[in-house]
N, C-alpha and C positions, 0 to 999 in steps of 0.2 A: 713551676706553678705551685700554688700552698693552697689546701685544702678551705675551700668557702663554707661558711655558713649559711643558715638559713638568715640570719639576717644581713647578710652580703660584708660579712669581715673575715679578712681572710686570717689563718692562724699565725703570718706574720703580725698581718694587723694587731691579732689579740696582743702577740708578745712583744708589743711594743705598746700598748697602752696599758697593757697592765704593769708593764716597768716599777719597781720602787725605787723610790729615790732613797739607795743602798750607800750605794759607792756611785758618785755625781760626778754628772763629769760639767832710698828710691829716687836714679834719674826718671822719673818717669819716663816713658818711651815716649820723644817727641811726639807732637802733634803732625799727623799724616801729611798736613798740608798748612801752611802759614806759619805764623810765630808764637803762638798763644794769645794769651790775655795781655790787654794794653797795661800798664800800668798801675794799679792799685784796683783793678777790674775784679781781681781775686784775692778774699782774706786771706790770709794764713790760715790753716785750720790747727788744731790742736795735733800734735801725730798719733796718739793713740789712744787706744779707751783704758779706763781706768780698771781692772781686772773684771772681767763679765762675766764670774761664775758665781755670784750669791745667788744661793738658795741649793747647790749641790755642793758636797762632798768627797775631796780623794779617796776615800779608806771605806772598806768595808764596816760595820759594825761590828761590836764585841760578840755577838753570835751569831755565826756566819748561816748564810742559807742555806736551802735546799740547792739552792745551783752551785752558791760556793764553796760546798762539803762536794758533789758529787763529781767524780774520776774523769778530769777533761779528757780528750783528743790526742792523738798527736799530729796534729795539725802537717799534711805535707803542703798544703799551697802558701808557707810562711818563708820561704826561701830557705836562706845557706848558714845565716852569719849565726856565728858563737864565739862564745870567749871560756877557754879551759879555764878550767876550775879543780880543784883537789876532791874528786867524788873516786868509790870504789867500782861504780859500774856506768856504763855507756848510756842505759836509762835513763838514768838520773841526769848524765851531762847534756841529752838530747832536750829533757824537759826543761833543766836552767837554759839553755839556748831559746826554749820557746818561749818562756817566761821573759828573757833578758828584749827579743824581740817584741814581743809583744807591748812590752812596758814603750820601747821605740815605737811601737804605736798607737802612744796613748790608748790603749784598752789597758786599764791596770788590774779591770777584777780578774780579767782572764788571764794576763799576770802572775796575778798572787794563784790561780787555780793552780798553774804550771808549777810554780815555785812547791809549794804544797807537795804536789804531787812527785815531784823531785825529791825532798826530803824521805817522803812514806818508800820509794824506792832505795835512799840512802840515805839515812838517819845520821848518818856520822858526817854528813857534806854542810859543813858551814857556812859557805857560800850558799847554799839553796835554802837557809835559814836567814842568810843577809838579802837575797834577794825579795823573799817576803816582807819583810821589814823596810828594804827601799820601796816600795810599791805601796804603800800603804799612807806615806807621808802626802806632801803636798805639790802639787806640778802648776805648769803655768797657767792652766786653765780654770783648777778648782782646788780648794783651802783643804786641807786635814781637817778632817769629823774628829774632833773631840773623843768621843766613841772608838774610834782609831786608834788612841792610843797605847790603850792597855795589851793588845794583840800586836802593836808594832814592838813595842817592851819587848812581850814572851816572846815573837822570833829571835829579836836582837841579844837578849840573854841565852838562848840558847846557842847562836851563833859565837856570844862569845865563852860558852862553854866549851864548844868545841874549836876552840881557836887553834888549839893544842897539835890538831888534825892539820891546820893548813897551812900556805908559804909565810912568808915574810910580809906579801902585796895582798894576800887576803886579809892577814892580819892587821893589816895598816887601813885596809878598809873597813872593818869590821870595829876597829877606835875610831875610825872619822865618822861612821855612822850613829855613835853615842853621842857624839856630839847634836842629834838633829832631832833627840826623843829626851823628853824628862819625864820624871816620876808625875808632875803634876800637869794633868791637862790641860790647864788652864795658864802653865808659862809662856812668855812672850813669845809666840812665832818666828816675830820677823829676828828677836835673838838668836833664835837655833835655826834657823835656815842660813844666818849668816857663819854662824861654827860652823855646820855640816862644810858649805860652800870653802872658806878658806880652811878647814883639814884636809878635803879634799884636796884643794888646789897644795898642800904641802906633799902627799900621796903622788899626785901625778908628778910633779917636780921630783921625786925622788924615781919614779918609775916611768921616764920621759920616753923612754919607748913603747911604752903602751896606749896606744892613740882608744881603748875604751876608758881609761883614762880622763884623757885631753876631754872626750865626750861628757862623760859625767862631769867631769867638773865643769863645763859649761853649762852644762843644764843646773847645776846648781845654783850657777850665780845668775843664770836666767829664773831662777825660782826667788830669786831674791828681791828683782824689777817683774814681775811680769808684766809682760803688753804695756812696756814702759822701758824702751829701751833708747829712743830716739827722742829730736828735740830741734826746736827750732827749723820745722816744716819738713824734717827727715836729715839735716843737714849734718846734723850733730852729735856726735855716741851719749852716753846717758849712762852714766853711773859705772858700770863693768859694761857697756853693751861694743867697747873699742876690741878690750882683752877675750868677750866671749865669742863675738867674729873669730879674732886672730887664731883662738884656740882650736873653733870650728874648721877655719881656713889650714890649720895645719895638720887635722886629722883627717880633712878631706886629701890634701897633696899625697900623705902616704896613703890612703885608701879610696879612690874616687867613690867606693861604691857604698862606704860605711852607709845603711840606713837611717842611723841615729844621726849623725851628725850632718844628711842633708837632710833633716826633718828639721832638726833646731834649727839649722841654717835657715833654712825659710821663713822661720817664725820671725829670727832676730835679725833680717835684713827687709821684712816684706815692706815695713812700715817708712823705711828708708827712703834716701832721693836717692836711690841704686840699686830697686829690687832684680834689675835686670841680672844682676852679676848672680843670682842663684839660678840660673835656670838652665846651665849643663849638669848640675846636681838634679835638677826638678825632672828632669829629662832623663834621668837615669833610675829616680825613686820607683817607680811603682813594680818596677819588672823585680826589685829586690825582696818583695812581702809583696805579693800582688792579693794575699788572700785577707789582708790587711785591709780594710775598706779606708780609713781615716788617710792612710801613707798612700794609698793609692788615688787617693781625694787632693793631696795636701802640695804635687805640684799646680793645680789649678788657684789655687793662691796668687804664685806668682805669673801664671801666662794670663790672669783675671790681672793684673798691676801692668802686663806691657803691651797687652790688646790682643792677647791669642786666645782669642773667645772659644774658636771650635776647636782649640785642643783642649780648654778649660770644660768644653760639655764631653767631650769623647771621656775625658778623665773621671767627671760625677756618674756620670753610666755606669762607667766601669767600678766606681767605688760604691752608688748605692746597689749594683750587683755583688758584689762582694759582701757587702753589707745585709741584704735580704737572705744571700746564701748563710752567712754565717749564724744572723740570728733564728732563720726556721731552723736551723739544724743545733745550736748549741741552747736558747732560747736564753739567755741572757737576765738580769737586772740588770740594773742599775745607768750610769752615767750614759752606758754607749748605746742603747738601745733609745736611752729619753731623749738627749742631745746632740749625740756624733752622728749617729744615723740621719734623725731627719735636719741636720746642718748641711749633710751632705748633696740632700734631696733638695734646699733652698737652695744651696749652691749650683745645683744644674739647674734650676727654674731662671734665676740670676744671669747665668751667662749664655741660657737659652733666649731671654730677653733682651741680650744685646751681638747677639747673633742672627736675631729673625727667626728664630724657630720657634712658633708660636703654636705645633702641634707638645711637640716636650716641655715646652712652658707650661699649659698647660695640663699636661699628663702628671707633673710636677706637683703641681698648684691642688690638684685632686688626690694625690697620695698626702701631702702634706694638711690637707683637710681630714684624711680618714686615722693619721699617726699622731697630729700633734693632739692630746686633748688641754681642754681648758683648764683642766686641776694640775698638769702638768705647766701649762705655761702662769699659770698665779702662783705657784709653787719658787717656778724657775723662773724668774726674768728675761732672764739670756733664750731662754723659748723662744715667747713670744714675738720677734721678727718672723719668726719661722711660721705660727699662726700666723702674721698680716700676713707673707708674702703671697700667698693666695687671691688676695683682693685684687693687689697690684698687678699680675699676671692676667687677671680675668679683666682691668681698668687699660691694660694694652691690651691684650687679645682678644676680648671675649664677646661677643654679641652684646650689645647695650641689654634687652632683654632679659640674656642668662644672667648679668650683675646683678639688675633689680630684681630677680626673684630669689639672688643668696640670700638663704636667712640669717636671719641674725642670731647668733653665736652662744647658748645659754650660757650662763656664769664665765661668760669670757672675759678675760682684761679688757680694761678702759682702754688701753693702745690698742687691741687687736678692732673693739667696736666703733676706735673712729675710724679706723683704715678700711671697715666697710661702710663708711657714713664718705668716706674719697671718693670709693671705688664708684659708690650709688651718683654721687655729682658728677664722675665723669661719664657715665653712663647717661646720664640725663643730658649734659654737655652734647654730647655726641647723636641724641634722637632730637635736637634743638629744642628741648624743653627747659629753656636756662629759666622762667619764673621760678621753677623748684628746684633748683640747683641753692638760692641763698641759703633753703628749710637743712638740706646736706649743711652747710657751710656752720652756720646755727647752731647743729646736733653735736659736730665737730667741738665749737668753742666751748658749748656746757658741759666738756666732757673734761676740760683742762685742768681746772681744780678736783678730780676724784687723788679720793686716799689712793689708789696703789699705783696708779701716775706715778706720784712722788718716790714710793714705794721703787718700782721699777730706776727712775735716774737714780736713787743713791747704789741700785744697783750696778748702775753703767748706762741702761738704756735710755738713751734721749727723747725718751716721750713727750714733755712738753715740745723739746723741739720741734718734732716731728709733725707735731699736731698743727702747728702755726704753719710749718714747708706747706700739710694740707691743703691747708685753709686758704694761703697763697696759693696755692697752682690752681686751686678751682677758683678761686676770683678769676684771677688772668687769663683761666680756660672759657671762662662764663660770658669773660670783656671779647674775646678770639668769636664767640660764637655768635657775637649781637653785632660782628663786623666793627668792633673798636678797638682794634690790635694798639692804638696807642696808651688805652685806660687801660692793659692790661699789661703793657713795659713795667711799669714800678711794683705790681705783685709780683710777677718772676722776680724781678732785679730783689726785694726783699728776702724771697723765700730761695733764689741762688747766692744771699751774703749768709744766709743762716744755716744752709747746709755746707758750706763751706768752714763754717767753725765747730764740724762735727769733727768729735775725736775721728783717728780711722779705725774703720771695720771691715769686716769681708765676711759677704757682701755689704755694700753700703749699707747704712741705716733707711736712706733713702733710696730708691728703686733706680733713678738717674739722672744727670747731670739736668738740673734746672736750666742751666746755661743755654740749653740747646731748645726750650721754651721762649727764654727769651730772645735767642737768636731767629728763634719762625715770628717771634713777634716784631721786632726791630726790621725784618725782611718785609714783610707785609707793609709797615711803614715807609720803605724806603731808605730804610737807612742801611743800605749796603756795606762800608765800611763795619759799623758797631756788629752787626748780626756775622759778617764775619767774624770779627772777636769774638761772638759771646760762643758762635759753632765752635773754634778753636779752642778757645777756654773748658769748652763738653768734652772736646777731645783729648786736654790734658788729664784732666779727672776718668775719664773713658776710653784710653786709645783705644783707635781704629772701632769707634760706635758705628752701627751702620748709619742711626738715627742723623748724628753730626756731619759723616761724611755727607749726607743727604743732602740737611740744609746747606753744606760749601757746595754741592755740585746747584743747590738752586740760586744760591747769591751766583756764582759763577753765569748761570742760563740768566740771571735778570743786569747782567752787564754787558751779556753779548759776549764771553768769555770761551768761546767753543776746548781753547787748551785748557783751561780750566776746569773746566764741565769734564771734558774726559778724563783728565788726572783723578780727580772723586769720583767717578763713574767706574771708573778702572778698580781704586781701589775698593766699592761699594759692590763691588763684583767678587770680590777677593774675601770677604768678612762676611756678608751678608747671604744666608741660606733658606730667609724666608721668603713669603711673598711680598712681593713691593707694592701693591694698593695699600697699604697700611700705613707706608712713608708716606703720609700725609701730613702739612705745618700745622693743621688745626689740631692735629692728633700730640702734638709737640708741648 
């Protein structure tokens, strides 16, 4: 527990809103039952989003904090893995191991603390000079701060002062890292990420048995595409995304348990028509850094891509516990307290909602209310899912009642105040008050044109999209409740073609497959056939949804299908841990 306030915030609470933004941070698994979608039933979506970290930064600034001057930890719940380096004392080698760990798990202020702190114990270790100066750059999540560079410089000049100090392979890495910094802030990125990337790749080629190596140079030329690795519906590698597998795939053969390299692994296959093939790695990550909240978040990725929803919530548990541990006791800046944490906390909300657990949904939905604030998500983009996903939790689970009395969100993004302008229509949907369902629908549309809407997509986030998926599912929910399940076919069927041409995310942009909307609505009409499709089509986007399995077991029950009904019944039993009054088609 963390010590409450009088105004009921807890001192995690504080230290995560008061964060600054310092240092910022696929076979699909068939469908349970049937064949999918009929034929052109489903667009192609785009495969990935376009880099979703504007508005944070990798790197510290040129004057470090009060947290990032002060003497980290030595962290013992970070597991095992290190990589020798040329240092005079065990200290030192213990804290580059925590550093080199750490950076595998995307926390890189804490990182660079390590590194730091590594050098102050051995001044002569060049490598604990280079590993500051790697951590400081840019990763696939969020861009090098400008600000960053003049401190990535001083490590990497000093490192190559003492080159002198170390092997042959330090040495070699210590030139391939000059290549990734220039004098001037303002030189082209995407030039020196690409030197850094192929000197590396010359370094491990020359040093082919060092699988931290193979690692890093993956992650490099993953920093070259980020969250752009795949193409043509996941089918297709994408630029280096064949070579950064291969390389991943072979540092994993010699090391099953490398940290690094099933973390990247995940990234750079999730987005795939094959995410399944990471998931003997996913299934080994978290026990290697369990005290890592991010690495121990990050096989729910892929058991979220193949429908193992309750290993996906047991995993966010366990990372936003690691997460609330870590930050009341080290109290953090920056990227990981603003974004990884409560990503983490949307990600159990997420797959608390398609598991039926609608008390953790919930519980979810109320932490993510008390951590995300508004100046953080208009700051950040990439936030704000994290603010709506609140709405959407309390528009499945929540008392019609408790919806309409959330208030409305001072100085929040235009995305976060439509998604409580959904949440209020479905709520009213659900007390059959649809005459004020359209005033919802309305509030929605005049919200489409705001400045930071636009704002947000050039950051990546689909606002406008999203706003329209709205605006469709509360029509079609509005048509469902006045008993016209036919007038409300063609809003689903728009607002499931338009989510369908959403980049991918995790969690989705949208809360859940439209499909399975239109599938309660095409059931209610009778159209047994289509409503199977469209349930099946929820299921590809969603294996094993309790939701989808639902509506198959009730086309099943309205055919007179008893083997049927029990096959989804069976497997509805299997996935589904909440309560089944909720599986309602109007609720769909």
């Amino acid at each position: 527990m963390f010590p409450r306030t009088a105004c009921g915030v807890t001192g995690l609470d504080r230290a995560v809103i008061g964060a600054v933004v310092i240092a910022s941070v696929c076979v699909i698994a068939k469908p349970a039952l049937g064949q999918g979608p009929a034929p052109g039933q489903e667009s192609a979506p785009k495969t990935e989003v376009a880099p979703f970290h504007h508005g944070l930064h990798a790197a510290p600034s040129a004057a470090p904090t009060a947290y990032e001057d002060a003497t980290p930890p030595l962290f013992e719940n970070l597991g095992r893995h290190g990589w020798k380096v040329t240092t005079r004392t065990p200290e030192a080698q213990a804290f580059f191991d925590q550093g080199l760990r750490l950076a595998y798990g995307f926390n890189h202020g804490e990182a660079r603390r390590a590194f730091r702190q590594a050098q102050r114990l051995d001044p002569s270790c060049a490598m604990c000079f280079w590993g500051e100066a790697f951590v400081l750059g840019p990763n696939i999540n969020v861009p090098m701060d400008p600000a960053a560079n003049a401190p990535a410089l001083a490590a990497l000049r000093q490192a190559e002062a003492l080159a002198g100090n170390a092997t042959d392979k330090e040495q070699a890495l210590i030139a391939a890292l000059a290549k990734r910094y220039a004098a001037d802030p303002s030189a082209e990125r995407a030039a020196l990420d690409k030197a850094w990337a192929d000197a590396l790749g010359e370094v491990a080629k020359r040093f082919p048995d060092d699988i931290e190596l193979a690692v890093l140079h993956a992650e490099a030329m993953m920093d070259t595409q980020p969250w752009d690795y795949w193409e043509d519906g996941g089918r297709r590698a994408k630029g280096h995304a064949q070579e950064i597998v291969a390389e991943l795939e072979r540092a994993m053969t010699q090391n099953p348990e490398h940290p690094g390299a099933i973390h990247l692994y995940i990234h750079a296959v999730e987005a795939s028509d094959r995410p399944e093939r990471a998931q003997p790695g996913a299934d080994r990550l978290a026990a290697l850094i369990p005290g890592a909240g991010h690495i121990v978040h990050m096989p729910s990725h892929i058991y979220y891509r193949v429908g193992r929803y309750l290993d996906a919530l047991e995993a966010n548990k366990a990372a936003v516990a690691a997460d609330e541990s870590y930050i009341a006791t080290v109290g953090p800046t920056g990227p990981y307290p603003l974004a990884y944490y409560p990503h983490n906390v949307h990600f159990l909300l997420a797959t608390a909602q398609l598991a039926g657990d609608s008390k953790t949904a919930l519980e979810a939905a109320a932490k993510l209310q008390r951590i995300v604030t508004a100046d953080a998500a208009n700051a950040v983009p990439m936030v704000q899912p994290d603010m709506a996903a609140p709405y959407w939790a309390n528009a499945m689970f929540g008392t019609p009642d408790t919806v309409l009395s959330l208030p409305a969100p001072d100085n929040a993004p235009t995305y976060v105040k439509a998604m409580r302008h959904y949440a209020r229509g479905a709520a009213l949907v659900s007390k059959g008050r649809t005459d004020e369902v359209q005033a919802e629908i309305s509030a929605i549309e005049s919200l489409a044109s705001a400045e930071d809407l636009a704002k947000a997509a050039a950051a990546g986030i689909p606002g406008p999209e999203v706003l329209t998926i709205a605006r469709e599912v509360l029509t079609g929910r509005m048509a469902m409740a006045r008993g016209d399940p036919g007038a409300a076919i063609p809003a689903f069927e728009r607002a499931a073609v338009l989510q369908e041409s959403l980049a991918y995310m995790e969690p989705p942009y949208w809360y859940y497959p439209v499909r399975q909307s239109l599938g309660a609505a095409l059931l209610m009409t009778g159209r047994l056939d289509e409503a199977e499709q469209a349930f099946q089509a929820a299921l590809k986007r969603a294996p094993n949804s309790g939701w989808a399995l639902f509506g198959l077991m009730e086309v099943a029950k309205a055919r007179g299908d008893t083997a049927g009904r029990q096959e989804a019944e069976a497997l509805l039993t299997k996935v589904w841990i909440g309560d089944r009054s909720v599986l309602d088609l109007k609720r769909f």
